[in-house]
BAVEXPA-159032 format. One record per residue (C-alpha): residue number from 0; z, x, y; residue in one letter. Coordinates in steps of 0.05 Angstrom, whole numbers, padded with zeros to 5 digits. Each point is the difference from the previous one (the first is absolute). Example, Ala and Ser with C-alpha at 12.3 -4.5 7.8 and 13.67 -1.06 7.14 Angstrom:
2
   k     pz     px     py r
   0  00156  00246 -00090 a
   1 -00013  00027  00069 s
% end
This chain:
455
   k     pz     px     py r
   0  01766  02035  01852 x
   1  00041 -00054 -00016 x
   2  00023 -00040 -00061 x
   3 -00015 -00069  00006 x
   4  00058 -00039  00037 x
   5  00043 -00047 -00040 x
   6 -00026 -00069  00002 x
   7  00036 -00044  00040 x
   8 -00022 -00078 -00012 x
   9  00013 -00031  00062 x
  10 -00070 -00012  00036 x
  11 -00021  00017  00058 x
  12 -00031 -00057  00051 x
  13  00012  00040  00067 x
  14 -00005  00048  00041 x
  15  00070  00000  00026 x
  16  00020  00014 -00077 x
  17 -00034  00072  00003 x
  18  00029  00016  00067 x
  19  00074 -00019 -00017 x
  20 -00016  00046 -00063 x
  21 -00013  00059  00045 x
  22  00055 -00019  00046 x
  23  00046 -00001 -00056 x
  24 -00004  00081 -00008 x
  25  00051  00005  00064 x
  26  00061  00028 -00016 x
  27  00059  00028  00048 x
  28 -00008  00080  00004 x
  29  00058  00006 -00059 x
  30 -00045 -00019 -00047 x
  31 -00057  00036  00019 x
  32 -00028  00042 -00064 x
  33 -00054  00053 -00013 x
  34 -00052 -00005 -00049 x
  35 -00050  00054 -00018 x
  36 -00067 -00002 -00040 x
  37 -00028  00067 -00021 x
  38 -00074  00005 -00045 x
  39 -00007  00061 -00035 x
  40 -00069  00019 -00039 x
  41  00008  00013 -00084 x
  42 -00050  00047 -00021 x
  43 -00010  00044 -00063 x
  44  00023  00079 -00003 x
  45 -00058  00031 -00046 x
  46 -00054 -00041  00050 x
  47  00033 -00037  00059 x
  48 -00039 -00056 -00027 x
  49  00039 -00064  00023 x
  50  00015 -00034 -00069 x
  51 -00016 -00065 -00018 x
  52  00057 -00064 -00018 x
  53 -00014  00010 -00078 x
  54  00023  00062 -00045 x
  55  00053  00040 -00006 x
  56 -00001  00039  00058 x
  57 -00023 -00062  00042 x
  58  00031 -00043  00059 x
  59  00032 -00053 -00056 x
  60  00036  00065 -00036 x
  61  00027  00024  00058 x
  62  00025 -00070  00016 x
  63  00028 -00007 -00062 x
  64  00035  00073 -00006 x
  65  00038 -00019  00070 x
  66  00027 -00064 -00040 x
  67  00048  00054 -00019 x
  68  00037 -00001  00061 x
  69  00017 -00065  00003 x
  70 -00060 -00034  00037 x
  71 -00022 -00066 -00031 x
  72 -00070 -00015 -00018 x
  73 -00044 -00057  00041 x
  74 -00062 -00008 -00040 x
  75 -00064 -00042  00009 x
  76 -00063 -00026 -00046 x
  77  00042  00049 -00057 x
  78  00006  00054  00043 x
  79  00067  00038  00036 x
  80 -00021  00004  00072 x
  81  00054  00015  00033 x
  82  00080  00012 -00004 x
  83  00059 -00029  00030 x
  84  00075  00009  00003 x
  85  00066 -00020  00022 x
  86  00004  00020  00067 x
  87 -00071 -00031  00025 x
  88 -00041  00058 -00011 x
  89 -00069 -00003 -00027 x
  90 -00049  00043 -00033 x
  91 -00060 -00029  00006 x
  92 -00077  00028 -00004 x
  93 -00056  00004  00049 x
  94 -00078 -00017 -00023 x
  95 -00017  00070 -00019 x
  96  00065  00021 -00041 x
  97  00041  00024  00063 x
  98  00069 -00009 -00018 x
  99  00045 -00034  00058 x
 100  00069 -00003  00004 x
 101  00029 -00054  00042 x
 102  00074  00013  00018 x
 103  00061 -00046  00005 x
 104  00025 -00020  00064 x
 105  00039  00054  00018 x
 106  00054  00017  00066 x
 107 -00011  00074  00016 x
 108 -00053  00043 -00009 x
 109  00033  00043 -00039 x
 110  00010 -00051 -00054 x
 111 -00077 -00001  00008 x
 112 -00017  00067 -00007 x
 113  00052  00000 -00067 x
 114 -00038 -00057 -00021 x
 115 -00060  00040  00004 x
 116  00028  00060 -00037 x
 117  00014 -00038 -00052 x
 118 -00067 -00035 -00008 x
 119 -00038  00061 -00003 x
 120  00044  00038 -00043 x
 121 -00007 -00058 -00052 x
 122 -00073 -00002  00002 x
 123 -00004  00077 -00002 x
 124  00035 -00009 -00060 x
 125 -00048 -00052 -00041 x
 126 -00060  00037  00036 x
 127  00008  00063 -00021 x
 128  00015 -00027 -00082 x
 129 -00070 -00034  00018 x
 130 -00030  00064  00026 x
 131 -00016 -00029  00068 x
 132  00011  00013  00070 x
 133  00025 -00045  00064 x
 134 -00036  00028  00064 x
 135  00026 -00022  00069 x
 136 -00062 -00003  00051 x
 137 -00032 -00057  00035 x
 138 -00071 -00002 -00023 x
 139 -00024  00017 -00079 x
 140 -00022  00074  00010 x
 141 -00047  00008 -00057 x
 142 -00028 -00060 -00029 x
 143 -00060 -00055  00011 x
 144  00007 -00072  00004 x
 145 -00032 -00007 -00070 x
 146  00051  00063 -00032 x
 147  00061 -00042  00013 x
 148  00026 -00052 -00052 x
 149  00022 -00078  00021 x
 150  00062 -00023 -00013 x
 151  00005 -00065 -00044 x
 152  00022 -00049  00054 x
 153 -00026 -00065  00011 x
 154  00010  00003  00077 x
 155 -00045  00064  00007 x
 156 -00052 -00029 -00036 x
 157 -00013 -00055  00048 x
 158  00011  00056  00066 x
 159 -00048  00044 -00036 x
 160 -00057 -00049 -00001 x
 161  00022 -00029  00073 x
 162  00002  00071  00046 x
 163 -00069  00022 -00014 x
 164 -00020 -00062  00033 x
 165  00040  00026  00065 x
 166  00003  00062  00014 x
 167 -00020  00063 -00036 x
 168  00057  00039 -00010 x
 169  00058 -00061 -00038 x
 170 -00016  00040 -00066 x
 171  00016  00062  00027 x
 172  00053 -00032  00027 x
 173  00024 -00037 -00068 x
 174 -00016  00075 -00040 x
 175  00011  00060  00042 x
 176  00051 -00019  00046 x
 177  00079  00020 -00005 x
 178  00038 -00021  00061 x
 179  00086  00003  00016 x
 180  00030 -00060  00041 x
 181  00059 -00031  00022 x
 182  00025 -00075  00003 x
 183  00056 -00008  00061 x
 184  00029 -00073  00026 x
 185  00012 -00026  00067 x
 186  00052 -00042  00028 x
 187 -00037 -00054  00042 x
 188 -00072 -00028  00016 x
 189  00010  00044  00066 x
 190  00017  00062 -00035 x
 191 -00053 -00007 -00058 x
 192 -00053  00001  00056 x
 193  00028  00061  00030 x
 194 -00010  00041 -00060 x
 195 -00060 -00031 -00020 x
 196 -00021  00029  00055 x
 197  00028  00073  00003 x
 198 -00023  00002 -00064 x
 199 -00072 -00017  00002 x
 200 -00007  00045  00064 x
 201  00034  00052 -00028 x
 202 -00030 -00004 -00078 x
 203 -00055  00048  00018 x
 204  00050  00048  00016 x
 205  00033 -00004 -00068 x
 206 -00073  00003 -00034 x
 207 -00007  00074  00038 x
 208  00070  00033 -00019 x
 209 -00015 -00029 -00071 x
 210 -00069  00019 -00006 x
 211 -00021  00038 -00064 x
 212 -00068 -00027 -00029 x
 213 -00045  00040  00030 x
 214 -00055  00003 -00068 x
 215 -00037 -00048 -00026 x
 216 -00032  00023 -00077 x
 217  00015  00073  00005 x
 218 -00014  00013  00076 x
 219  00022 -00004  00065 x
 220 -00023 -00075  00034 x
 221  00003  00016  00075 x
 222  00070 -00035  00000 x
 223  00070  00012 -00004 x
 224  00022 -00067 -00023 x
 225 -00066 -00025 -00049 x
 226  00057 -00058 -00015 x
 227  00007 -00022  00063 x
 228 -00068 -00005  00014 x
 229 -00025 -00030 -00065 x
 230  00041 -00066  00037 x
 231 -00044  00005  00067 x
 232 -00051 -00040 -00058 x
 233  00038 -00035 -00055 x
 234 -00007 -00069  00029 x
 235  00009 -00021  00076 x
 236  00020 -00064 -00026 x
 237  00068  00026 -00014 x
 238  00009  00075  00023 x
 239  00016  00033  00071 x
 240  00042  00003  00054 x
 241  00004 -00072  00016 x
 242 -00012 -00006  00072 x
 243  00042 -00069  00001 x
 244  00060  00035 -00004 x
 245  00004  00018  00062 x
 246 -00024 -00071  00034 x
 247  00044 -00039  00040 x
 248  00038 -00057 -00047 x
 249 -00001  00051 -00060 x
 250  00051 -00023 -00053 x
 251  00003 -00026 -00074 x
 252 -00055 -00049  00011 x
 253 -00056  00035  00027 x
 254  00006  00044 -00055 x
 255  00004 -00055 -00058 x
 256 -00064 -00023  00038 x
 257 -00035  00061 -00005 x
 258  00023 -00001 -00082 x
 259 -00028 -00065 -00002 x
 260 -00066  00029  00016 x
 261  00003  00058 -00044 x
 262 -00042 -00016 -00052 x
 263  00026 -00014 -00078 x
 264 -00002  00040 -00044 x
 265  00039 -00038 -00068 x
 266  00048 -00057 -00026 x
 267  00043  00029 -00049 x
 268  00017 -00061 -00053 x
 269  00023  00007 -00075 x
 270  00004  00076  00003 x
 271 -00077  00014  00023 x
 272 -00038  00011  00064 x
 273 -00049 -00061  00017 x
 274 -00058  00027  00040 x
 275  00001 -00025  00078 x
 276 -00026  00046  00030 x
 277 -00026 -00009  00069 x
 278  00027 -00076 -00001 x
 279  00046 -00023  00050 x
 280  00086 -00019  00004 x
 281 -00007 -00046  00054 x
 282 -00044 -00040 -00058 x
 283  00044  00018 -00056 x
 284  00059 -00038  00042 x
 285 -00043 -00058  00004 x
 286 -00013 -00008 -00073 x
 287 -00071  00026  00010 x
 288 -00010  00073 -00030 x
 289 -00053  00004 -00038 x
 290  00030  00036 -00060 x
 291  00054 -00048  00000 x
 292 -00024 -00067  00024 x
 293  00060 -00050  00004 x
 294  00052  00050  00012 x
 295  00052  00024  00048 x
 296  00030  00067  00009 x
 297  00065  00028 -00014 x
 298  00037  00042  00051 x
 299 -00017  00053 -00065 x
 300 -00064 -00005  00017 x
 301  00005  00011  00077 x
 302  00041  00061 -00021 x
 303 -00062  00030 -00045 x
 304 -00040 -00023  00052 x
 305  00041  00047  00059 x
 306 -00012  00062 -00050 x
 307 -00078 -00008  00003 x
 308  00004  00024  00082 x
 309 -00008  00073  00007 x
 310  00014  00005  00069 x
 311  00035  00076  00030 x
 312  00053 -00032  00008 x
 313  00024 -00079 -00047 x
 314  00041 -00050  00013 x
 315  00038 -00038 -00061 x
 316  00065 -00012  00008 x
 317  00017  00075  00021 x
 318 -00055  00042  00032 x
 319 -00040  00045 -00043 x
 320 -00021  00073  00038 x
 321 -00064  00023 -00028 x
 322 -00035  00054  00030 x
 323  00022  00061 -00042 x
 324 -00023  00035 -00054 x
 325  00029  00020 -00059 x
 326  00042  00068 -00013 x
 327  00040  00038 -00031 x
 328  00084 -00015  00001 x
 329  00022  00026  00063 x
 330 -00051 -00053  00036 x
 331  00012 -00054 -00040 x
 332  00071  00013  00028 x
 333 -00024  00016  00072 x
 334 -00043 -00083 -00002 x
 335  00052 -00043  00005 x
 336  00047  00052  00040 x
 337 -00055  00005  00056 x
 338 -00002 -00076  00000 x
 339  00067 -00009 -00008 x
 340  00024  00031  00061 x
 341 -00049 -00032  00036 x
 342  00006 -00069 -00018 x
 343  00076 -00001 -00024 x
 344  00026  00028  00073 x
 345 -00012 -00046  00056 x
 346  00011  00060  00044 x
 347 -00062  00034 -00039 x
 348 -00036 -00068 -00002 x
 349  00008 -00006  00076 x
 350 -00031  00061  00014 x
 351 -00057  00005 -00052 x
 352 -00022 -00070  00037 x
 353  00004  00028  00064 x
 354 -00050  00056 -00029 x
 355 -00054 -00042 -00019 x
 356  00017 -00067  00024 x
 357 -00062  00021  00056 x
 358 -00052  00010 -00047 x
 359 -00057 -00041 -00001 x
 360 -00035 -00019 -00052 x
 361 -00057  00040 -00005 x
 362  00048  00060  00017 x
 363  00036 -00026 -00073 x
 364 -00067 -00010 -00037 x
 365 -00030  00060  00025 x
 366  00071  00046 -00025 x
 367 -00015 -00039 -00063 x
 368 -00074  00023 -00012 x
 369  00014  00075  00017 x
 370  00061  00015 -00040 x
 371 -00032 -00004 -00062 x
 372 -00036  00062  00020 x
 373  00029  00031  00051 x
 374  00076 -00015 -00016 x
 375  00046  00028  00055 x
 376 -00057  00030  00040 x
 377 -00014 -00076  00009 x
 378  00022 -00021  00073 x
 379  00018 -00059  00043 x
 380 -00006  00000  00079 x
 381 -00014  00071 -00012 x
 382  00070  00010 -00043 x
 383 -00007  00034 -00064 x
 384  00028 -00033 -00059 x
 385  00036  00064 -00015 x
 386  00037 -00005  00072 x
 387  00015 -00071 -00008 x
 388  00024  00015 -00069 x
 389  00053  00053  00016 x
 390  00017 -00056  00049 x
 391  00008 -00050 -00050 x
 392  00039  00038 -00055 x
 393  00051  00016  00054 x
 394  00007 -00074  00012 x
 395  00001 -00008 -00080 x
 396  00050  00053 -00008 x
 397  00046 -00027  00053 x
 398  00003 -00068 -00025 x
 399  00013  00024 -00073 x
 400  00058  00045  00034 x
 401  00027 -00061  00039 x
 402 -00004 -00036 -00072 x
 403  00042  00046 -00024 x
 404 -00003 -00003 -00079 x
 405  00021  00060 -00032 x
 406 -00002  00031 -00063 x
 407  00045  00036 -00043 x
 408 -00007  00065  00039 x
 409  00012 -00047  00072 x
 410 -00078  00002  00013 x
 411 -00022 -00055  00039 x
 412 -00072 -00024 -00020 x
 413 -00039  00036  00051 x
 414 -00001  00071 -00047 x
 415 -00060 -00042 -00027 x
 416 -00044  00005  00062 x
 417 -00004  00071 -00003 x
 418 -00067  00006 -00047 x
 419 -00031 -00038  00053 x
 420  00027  00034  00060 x
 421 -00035  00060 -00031 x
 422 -00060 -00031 -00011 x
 423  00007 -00032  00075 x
 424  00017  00076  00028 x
 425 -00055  00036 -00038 x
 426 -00047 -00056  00017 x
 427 -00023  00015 -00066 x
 428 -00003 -00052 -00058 x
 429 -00006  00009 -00071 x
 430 -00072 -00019 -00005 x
 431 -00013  00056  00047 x
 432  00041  00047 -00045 x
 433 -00042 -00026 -00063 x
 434 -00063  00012  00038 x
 435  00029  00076  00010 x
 436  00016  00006 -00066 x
 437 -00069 -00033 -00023 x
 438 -00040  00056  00041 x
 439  00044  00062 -00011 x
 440  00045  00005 -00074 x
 441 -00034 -00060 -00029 x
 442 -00065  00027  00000 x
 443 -00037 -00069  00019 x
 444  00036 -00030 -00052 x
 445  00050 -00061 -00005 x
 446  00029  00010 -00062 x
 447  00051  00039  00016 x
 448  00021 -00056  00052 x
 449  00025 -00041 -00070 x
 450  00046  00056 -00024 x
 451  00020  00021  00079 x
 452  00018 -00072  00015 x
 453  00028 -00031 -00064 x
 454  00070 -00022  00011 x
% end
């Protein structure tokens, strides 16, 4: 999740404000750049406890042991929660200890997938001086709710005592969730809509090729994806598929009026979190929030406010793809590739819209609500996912071709696709090769799922 924006003092009166904001993320093709998140889980080798902030093999040490390689420390109320440096990467923590890196903006996917080598091989580093080990699945394996230790961040404290009150699963959510995204631009109004969305009608298809949480507290759940479905009830207020999208007159606005009635969640002032939770932005602009009667917001505050959405797929000033979940290096490399040569291609784009431009919604909603368990057995209009997704990768794949960025051995980026195009051929995902595992070598056991899929 995200560090809290920088504040900006000039207030905001207007609506138009917040949509020129958005509209201001258009930028010619040139300077179109990739960025890509990845949460990883910490946990303990003698116990695959996940460890708590304090101590000296906690979250804070192994913080502070990566200050080694040059990161810079962001701290808050006394503690380091999270790590910058020069190029605009982040590291930055989740509610329950996960450890997320967010990337620079980078050109090419292989500068990505370097990026990630390089992240992981630092934290391998600290972790294994601390004794503990980084696991790269989707949904906490092992542990309970009450097993898992808070991270000291002002901002979680006010979600933590907010989501009970809207769904049942926004602490599973906060705790025992690790996803991978990517962040891609658009040129235009027009061409933002267009991959809105591909992107929503496609997401499901990214949460079945990525789909490896199939256990909840040491046994199988009946899903494939427990992460994706642990965001069917979070809060309707501000998760989905966002049917809107795909209304006539879709642009910039609609969407800052739908983030206008997302409910608050905090004003960050002075370095803490003040508590607004459930209070409104269209008040706050008229000087009339309740935890800040008198004031107006900043555009900072619109930006925290934009975070607080957990839709499949978010707008801020690039779109955010959200639908996978978290995995070992090869699919953090194979994210933003498969989006990439989607969304990057208008060739690709083209034809992924012709695909699903069709699809009503409850075609869209109903893909949503089976993929969690069903992954690419899931259908639409009697279509498996696992047909449409050989489909789609060969769209991906071409446009990365026609993108042409090679590396040092003349490569172009599409040599990332192929863990997926397995996965698509096989129709086999790695929750289903878990769940193998589980009932066969494993013995009905998940620990050896933190030692098999440590990176």
């Amino acid at each position: 999740m995200s560090a809290p924006a920088k504040p900006s003092s000039e207030p905001i009166t207007s609506k138009r404000q917040l949509v020129e904001h958005l509209e201001s993320g258009c930028k010619p093709d040139s300077a179109w750049r990739i960025g890509t998140e990845h949460e990883k889980f910490v946990y303990a080798l003698d116990d695959l406890r996940p460890p708590p902030y304090e101590g000296e093999r906690g979250i804070g040490a192994l913080l502070d042991g990566l200050t080694r390689f040059g990161w810079q420390p962001v701290a808050e109320g006394g503690h380091v929660i999270a790590l910058t440096d020069a190029t605009g990467a982040s590291v930055t923590l989740e509610p329950g200890g996960q450890l997320e890196l967010s990337g620079a903006p980078l050109e090419t996917i292989h500068q990505v997938c370097q990026e990630t080598y390089t992240h992981l091989k630092q934290v391998k580093q600290v972790a294994a001086r601390l004794k503990v080990g980084i696991l790269g699945v989707g949904f906490q394996p092992k542990w309970r709710r009450e097993d898992i230790p808070w991270m000291p961040k002002g901002r979680y404290a006010i979600m933590r005592d907010y989501m009970p009150k809207r769904g049942t699963k926004g602490l599973d959510m906060m705790l025992r969730t690790c996803t991978v995204q990517v962040n891609l631009d658009h040129s235009s109004e027009a061409d933002m809509v267009k991959k809105f969305r591909v992107s929503l009608a496609l997401q499901p298809l990214a949460t079945a090729l990525f789909a490896s949480s199939p256990f909840v507290e040491g046994k199988p759940s009946g899903l494939l994806s427990g992460r994706s479905d642990v965001w069917t009830d979070t809060d309707p207020d501000r998760c989905g598929m966002l049917p809107f999208v795909f209304e006539d007159g879709f642009g910039f606005e609609r969407y800052v009026d739908w983030m206008l009635d997302v409910p608050m969640y905090f004003v960050y002032r002075d370095g803490r979190y003040i508590d607004a939770s459930g209070q409104s932005f269209r008040d706050f602009m008229a000087g009339r929030l309740p935890a800040l009667p008198g004031e107006l917001p900043t555009i900072g505050d619109w930006n925290d406010h934009l975070t607080t959405a957990f839709p499949e797929v978010r707008l801020k000033k690039y779109l955010e793809m959200r639908g996978a979940d978290g995995g070992p290096w090869r699919r953090i490399c194979a994210l933003p590739a498969f989006w990439v040569g989607l969304l990057y291609d208008q060739g690709a784009l083209d034809a992924a819209w012709d695909l699903v431009k069709d699809w009503t919604l409850p075609e869209r909603e109903a893909l949503r609500a089976d993929v969690p368990r069903l992954g690419l057995k899931a259908s639409v209009r009697g279509r498996s996912l696992q047909d449409i997704g050989i489909e789609v990768l060969a769209l991906s794949a071409e446009g990365l071709r026609r993108r042409h960025r090679l590396n040092d051995s003349g490569r172009d980026e599409s040599i990332f696709l192929e863990t997926l195009m397995a996965i698509a051929q096989s129709g086999r995902t790695a929750a289903e090769e878990m769940l193998e595992s589980y009932h066969g070598r494993w013995q009905g056991s998940v620990d050896p799922l933190f030692a098999e899929y440590a990176y």
